[in-house]
mmCIF file of the N, C-alpha and C atoms, coordinates in Angstrom:
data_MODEL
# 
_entry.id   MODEL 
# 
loop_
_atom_site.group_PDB 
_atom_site.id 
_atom_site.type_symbol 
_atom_site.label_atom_id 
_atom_site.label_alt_id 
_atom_site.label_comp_id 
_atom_site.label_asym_id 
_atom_site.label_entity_id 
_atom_site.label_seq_id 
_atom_site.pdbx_PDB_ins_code 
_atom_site.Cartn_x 
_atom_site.Cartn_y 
_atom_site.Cartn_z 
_atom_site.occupancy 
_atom_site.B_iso_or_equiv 
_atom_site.pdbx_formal_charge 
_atom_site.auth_seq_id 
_atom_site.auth_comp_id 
_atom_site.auth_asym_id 
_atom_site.auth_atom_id 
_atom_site.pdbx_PDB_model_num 
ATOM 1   N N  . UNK A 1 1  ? 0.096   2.584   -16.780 1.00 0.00 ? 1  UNK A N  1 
ATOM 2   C CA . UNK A 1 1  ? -0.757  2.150   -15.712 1.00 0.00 ? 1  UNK A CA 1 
ATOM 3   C C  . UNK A 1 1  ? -2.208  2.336   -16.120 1.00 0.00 ? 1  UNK A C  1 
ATOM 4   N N  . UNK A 1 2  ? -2.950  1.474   -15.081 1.00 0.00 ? 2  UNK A N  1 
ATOM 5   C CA . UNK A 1 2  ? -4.522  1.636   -15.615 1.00 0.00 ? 2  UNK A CA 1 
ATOM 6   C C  . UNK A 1 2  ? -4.985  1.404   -14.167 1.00 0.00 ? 2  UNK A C  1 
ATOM 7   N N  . UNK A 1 3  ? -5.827  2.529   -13.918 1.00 0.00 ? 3  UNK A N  1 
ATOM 8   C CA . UNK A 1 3  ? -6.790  2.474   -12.914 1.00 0.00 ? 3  UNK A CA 1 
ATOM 9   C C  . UNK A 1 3  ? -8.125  2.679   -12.972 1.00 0.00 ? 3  UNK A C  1 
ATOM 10  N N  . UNK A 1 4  ? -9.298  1.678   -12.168 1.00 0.00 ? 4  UNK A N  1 
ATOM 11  C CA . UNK A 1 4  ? -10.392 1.777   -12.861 1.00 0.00 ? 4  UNK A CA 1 
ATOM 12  C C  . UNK A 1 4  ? -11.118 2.118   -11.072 1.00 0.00 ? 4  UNK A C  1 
ATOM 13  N N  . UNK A 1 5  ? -11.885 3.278   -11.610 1.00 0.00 ? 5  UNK A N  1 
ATOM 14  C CA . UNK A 1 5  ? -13.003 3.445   -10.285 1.00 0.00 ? 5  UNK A CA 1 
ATOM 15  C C  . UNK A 1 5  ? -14.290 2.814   -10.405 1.00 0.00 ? 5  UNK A C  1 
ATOM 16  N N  . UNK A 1 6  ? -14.485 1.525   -9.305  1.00 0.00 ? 6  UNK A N  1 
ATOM 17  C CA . UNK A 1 6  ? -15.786 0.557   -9.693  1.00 0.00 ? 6  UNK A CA 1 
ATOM 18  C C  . UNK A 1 6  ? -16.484 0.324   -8.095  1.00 0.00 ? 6  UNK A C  1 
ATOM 19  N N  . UNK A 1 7  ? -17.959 0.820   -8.309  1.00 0.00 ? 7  UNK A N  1 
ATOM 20  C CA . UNK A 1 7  ? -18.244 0.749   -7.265  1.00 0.00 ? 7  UNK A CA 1 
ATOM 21  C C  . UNK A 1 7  ? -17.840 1.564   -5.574  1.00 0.00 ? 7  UNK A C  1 
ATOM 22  N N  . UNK A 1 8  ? -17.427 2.250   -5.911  1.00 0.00 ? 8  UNK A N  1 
ATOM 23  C CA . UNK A 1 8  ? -16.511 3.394   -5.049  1.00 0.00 ? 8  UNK A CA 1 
ATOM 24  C C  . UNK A 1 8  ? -14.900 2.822   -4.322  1.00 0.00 ? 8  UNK A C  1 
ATOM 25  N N  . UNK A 1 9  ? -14.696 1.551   -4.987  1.00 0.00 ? 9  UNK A N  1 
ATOM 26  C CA . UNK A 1 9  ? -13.179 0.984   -4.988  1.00 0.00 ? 9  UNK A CA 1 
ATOM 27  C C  . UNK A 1 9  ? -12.213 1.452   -6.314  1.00 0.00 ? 9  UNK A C  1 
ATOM 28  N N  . UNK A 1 10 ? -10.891 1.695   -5.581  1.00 0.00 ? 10 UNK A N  1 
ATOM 29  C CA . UNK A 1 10 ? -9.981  1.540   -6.954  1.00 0.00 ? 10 UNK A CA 1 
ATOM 30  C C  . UNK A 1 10 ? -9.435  0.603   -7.630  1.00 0.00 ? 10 UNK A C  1 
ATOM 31  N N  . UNK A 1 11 ? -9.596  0.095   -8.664  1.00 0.00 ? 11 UNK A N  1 
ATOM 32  C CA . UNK A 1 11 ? -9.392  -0.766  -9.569  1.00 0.00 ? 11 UNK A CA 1 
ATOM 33  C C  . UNK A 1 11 ? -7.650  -0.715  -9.938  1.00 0.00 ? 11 UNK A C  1 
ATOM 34  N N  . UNK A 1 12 ? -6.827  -1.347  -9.666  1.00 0.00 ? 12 UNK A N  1 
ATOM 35  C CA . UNK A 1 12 ? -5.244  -1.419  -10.321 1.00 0.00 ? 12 UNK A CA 1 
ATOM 36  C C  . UNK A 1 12 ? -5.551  -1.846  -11.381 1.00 0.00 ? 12 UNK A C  1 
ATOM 37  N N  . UNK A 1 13 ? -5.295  -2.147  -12.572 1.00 0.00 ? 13 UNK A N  1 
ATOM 38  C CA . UNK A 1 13 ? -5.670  -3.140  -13.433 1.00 0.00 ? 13 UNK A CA 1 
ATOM 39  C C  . UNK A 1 13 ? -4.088  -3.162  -14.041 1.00 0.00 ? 13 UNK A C  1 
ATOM 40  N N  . UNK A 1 14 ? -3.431  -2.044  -14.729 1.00 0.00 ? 14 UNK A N  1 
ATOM 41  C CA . UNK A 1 14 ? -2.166  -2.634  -15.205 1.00 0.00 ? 14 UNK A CA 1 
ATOM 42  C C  . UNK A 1 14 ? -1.182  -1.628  -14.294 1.00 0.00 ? 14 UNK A C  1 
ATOM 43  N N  . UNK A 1 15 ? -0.269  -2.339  -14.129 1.00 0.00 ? 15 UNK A N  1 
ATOM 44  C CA . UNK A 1 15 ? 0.941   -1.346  -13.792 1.00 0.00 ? 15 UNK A CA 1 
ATOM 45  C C  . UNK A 1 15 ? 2.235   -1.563  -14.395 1.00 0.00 ? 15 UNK A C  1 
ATOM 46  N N  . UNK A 1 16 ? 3.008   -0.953  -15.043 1.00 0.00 ? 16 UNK A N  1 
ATOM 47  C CA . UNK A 1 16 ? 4.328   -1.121  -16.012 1.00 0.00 ? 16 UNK A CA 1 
ATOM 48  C C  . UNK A 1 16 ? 5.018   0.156   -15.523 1.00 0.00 ? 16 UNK A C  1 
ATOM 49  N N  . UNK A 1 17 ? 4.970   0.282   -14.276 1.00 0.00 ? 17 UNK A N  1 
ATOM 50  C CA . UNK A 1 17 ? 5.608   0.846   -13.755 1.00 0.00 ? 17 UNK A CA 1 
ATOM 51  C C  . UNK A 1 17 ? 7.049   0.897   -12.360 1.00 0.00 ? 17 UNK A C  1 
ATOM 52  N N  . UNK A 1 18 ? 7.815   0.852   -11.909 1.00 0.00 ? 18 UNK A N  1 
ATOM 53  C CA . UNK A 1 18 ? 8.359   0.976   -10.682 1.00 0.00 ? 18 UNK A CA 1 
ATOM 54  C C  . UNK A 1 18 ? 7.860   1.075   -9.508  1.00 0.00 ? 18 UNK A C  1 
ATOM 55  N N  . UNK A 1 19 ? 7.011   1.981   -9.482  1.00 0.00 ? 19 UNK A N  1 
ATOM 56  C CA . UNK A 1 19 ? 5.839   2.442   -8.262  1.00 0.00 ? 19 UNK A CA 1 
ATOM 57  C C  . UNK A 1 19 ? 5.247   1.514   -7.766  1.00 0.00 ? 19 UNK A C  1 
ATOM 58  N N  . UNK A 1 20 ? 4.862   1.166   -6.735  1.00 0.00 ? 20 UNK A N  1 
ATOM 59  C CA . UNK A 1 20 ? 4.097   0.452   -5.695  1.00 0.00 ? 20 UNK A CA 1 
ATOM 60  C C  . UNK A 1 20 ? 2.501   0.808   -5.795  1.00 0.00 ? 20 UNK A C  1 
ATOM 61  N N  . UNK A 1 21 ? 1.683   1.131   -6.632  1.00 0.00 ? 21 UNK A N  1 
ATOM 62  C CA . UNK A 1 21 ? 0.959   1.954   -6.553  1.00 0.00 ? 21 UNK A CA 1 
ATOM 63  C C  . UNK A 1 21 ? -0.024  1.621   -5.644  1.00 0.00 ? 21 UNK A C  1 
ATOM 64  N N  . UNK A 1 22 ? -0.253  0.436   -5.240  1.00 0.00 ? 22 UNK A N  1 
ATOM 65  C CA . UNK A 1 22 ? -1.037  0.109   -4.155  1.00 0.00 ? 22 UNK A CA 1 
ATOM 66  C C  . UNK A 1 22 ? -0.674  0.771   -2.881  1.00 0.00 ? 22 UNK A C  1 
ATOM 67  N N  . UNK A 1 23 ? 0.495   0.684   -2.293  1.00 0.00 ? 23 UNK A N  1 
ATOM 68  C CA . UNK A 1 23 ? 1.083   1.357   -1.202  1.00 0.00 ? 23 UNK A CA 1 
ATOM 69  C C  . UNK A 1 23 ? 1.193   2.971   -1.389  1.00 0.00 ? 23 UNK A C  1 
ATOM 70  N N  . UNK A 1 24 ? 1.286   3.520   -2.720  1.00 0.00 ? 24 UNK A N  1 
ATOM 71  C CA . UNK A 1 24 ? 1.360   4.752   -2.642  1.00 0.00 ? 24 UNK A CA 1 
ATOM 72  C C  . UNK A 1 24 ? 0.211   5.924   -2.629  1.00 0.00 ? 24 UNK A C  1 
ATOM 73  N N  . UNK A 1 25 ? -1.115  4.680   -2.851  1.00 0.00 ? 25 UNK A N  1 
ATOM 74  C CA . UNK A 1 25 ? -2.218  4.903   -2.568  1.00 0.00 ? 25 UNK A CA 1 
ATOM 75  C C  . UNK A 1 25 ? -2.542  4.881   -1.137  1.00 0.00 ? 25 UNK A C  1 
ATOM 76  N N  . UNK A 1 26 ? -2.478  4.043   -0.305  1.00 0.00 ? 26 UNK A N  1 
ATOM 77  C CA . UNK A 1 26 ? -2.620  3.667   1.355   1.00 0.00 ? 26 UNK A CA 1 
ATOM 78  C C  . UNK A 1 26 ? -1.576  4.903   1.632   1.00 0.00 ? 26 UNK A C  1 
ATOM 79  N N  . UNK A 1 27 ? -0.385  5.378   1.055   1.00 0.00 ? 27 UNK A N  1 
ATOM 80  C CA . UNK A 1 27 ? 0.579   6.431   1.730   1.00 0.00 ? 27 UNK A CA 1 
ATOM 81  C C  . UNK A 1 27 ? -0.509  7.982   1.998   1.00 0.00 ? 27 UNK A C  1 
ATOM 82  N N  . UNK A 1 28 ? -1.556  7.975   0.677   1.00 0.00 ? 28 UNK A N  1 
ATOM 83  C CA . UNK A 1 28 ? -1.788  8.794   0.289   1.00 0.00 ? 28 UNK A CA 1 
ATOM 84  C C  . UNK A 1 28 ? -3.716  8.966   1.383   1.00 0.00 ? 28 UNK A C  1 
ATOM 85  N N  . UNK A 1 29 ? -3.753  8.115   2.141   1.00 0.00 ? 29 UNK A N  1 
ATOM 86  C CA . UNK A 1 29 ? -4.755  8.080   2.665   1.00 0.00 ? 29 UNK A CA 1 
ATOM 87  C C  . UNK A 1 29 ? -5.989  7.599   2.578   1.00 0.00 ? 29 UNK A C  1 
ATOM 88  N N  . UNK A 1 30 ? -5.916  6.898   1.140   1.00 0.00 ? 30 UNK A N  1 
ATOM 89  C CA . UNK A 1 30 ? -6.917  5.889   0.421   1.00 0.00 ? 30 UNK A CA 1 
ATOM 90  C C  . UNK A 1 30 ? -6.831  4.602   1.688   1.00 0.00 ? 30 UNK A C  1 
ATOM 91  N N  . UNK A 1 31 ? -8.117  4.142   2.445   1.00 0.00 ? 31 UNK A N  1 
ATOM 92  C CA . UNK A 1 31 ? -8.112  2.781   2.939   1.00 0.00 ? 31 UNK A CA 1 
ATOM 93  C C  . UNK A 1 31 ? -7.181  1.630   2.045   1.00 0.00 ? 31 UNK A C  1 
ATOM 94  N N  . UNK A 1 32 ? -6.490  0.503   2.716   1.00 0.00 ? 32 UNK A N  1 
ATOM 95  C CA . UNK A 1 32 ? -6.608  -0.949  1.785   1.00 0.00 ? 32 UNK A CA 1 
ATOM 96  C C  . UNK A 1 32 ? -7.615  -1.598  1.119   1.00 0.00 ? 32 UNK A C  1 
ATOM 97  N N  . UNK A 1 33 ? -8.480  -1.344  2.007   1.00 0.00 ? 33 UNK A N  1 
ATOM 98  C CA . UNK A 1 33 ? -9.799  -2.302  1.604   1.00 0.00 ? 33 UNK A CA 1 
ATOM 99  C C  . UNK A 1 33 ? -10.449 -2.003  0.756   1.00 0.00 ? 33 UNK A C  1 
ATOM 100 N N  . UNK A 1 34 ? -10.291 -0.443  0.007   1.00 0.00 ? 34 UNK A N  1 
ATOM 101 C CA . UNK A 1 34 ? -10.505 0.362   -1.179  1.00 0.00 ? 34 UNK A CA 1 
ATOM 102 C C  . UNK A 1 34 ? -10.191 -0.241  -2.358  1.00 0.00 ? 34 UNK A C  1 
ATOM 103 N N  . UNK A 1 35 ? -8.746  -0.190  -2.292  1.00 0.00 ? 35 UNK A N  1 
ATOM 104 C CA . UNK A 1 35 ? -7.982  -1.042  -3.291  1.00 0.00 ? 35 UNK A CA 1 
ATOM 105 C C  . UNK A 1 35 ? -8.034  -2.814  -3.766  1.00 0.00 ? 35 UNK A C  1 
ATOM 106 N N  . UNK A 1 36 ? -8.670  -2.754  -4.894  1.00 0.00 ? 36 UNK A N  1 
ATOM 107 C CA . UNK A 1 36 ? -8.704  -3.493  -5.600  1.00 0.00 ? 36 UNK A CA 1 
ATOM 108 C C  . UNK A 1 36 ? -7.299  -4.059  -6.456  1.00 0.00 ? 36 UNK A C  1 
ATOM 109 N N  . UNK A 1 37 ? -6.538  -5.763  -6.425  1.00 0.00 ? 37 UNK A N  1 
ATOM 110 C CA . UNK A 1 37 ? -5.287  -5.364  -7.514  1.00 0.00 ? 37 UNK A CA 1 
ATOM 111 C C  . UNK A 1 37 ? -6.293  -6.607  -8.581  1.00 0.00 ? 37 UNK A C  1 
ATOM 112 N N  . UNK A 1 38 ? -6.748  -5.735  -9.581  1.00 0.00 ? 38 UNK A N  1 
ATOM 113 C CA . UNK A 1 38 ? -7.489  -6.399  -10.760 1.00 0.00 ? 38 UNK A CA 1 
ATOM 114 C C  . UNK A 1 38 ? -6.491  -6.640  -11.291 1.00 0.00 ? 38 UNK A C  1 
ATOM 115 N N  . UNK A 1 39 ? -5.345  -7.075  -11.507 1.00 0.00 ? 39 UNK A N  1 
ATOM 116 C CA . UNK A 1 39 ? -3.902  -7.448  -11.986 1.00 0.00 ? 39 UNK A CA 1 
ATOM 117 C C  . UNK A 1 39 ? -3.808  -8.630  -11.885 1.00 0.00 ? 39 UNK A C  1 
ATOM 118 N N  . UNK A 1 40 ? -4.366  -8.990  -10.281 1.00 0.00 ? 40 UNK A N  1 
ATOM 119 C CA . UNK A 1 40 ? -4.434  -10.599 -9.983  1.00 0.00 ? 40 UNK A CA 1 
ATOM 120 C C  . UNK A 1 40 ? -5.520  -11.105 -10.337 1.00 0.00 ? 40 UNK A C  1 
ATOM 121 N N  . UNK A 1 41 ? -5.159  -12.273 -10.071 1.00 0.00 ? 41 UNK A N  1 
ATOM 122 C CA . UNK A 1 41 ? -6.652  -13.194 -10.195 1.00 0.00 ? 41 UNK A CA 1 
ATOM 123 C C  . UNK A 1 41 ? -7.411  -13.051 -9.379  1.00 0.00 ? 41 UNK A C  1 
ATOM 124 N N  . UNK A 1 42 ? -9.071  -13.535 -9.357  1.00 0.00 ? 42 UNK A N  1 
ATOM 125 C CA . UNK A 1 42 ? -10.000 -12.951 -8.070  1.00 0.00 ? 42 UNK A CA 1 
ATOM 126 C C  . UNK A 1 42 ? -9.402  -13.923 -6.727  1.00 0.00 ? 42 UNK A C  1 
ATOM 127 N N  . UNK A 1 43 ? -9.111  -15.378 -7.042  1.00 0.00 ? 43 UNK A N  1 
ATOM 128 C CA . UNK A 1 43 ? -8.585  -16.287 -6.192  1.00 0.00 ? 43 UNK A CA 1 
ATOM 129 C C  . UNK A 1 43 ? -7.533  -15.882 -5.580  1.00 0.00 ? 43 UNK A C  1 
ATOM 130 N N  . UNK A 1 44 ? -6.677  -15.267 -5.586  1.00 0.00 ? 44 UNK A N  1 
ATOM 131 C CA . UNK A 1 44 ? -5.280  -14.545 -4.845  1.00 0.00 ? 44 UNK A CA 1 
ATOM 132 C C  . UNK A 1 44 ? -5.795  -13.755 -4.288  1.00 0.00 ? 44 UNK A C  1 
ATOM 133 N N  . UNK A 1 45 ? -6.848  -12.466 -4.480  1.00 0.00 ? 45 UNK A N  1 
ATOM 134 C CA . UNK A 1 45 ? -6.826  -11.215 -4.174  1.00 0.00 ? 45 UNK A CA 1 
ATOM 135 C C  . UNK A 1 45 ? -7.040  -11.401 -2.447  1.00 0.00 ? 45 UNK A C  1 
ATOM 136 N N  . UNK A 1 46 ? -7.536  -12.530 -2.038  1.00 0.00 ? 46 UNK A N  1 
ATOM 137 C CA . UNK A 1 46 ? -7.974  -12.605 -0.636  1.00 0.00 ? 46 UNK A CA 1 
ATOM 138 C C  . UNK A 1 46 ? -6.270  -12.886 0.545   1.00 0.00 ? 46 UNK A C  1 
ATOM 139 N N  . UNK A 1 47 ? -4.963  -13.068 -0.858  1.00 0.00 ? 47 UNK A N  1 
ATOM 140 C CA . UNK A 1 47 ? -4.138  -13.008 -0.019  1.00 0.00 ? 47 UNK A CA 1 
ATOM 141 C C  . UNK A 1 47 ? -2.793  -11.907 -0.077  1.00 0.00 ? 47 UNK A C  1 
ATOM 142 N N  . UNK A 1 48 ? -3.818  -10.938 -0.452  1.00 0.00 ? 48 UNK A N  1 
ATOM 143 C CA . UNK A 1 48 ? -3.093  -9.287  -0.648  1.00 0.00 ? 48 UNK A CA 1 
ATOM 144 C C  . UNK A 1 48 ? -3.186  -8.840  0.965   1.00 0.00 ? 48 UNK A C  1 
ATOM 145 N N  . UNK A 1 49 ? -2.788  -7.660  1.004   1.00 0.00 ? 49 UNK A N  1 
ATOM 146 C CA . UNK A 1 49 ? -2.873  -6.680  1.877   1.00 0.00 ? 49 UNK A CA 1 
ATOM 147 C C  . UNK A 1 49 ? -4.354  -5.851  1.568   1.00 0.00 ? 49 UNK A C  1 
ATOM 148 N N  . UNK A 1 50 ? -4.692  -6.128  0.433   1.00 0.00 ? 50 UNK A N  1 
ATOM 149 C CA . UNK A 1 50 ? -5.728  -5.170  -0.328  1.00 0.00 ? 50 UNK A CA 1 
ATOM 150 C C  . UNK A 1 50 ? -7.261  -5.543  -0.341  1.00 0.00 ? 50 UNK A C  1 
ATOM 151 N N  . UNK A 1 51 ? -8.200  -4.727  -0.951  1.00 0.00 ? 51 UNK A N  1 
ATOM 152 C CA . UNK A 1 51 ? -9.812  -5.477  -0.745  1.00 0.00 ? 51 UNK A CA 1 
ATOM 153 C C  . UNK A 1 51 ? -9.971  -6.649  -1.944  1.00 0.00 ? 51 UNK A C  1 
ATOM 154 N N  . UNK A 1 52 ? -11.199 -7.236  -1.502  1.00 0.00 ? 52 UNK A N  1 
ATOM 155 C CA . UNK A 1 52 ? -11.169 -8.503  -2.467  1.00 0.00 ? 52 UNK A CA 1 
ATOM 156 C C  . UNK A 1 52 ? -12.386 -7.961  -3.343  1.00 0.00 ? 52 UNK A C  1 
ATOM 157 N N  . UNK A 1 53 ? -12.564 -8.136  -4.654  1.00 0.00 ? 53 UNK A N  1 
ATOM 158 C CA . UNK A 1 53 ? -14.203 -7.722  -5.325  1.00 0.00 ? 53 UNK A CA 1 
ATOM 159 C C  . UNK A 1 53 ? -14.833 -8.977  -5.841  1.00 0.00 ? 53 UNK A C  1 
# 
């Protein structure tokens, strides 16, 4: 996994993992709108659950 802190959002960038890590972040008390999934393209990101950058 790769997470990047930009701008006081969290950055997903890779995940090769099982984990949800977006959700296990929101479990963990981090806002959505925090979360960044730099995984996707910027054009999708507006149809996540997550913030757009």
């Amino acid at each position: 996994m790769h997470l990047d802190i930009k701008d006081g959002k969290i950055w997903i960038q890779h995940n090769m993992t099982e984990v949800d890590l977006g959700q296990e972040l929101v479990n963990r008390g981090v806002p959505a709108e925090d979360i960044i999934l730099g995984l996707q393209p910027p054009y999708k990101r507006p149809y996540t659950n997550y913030g757009v950058a």
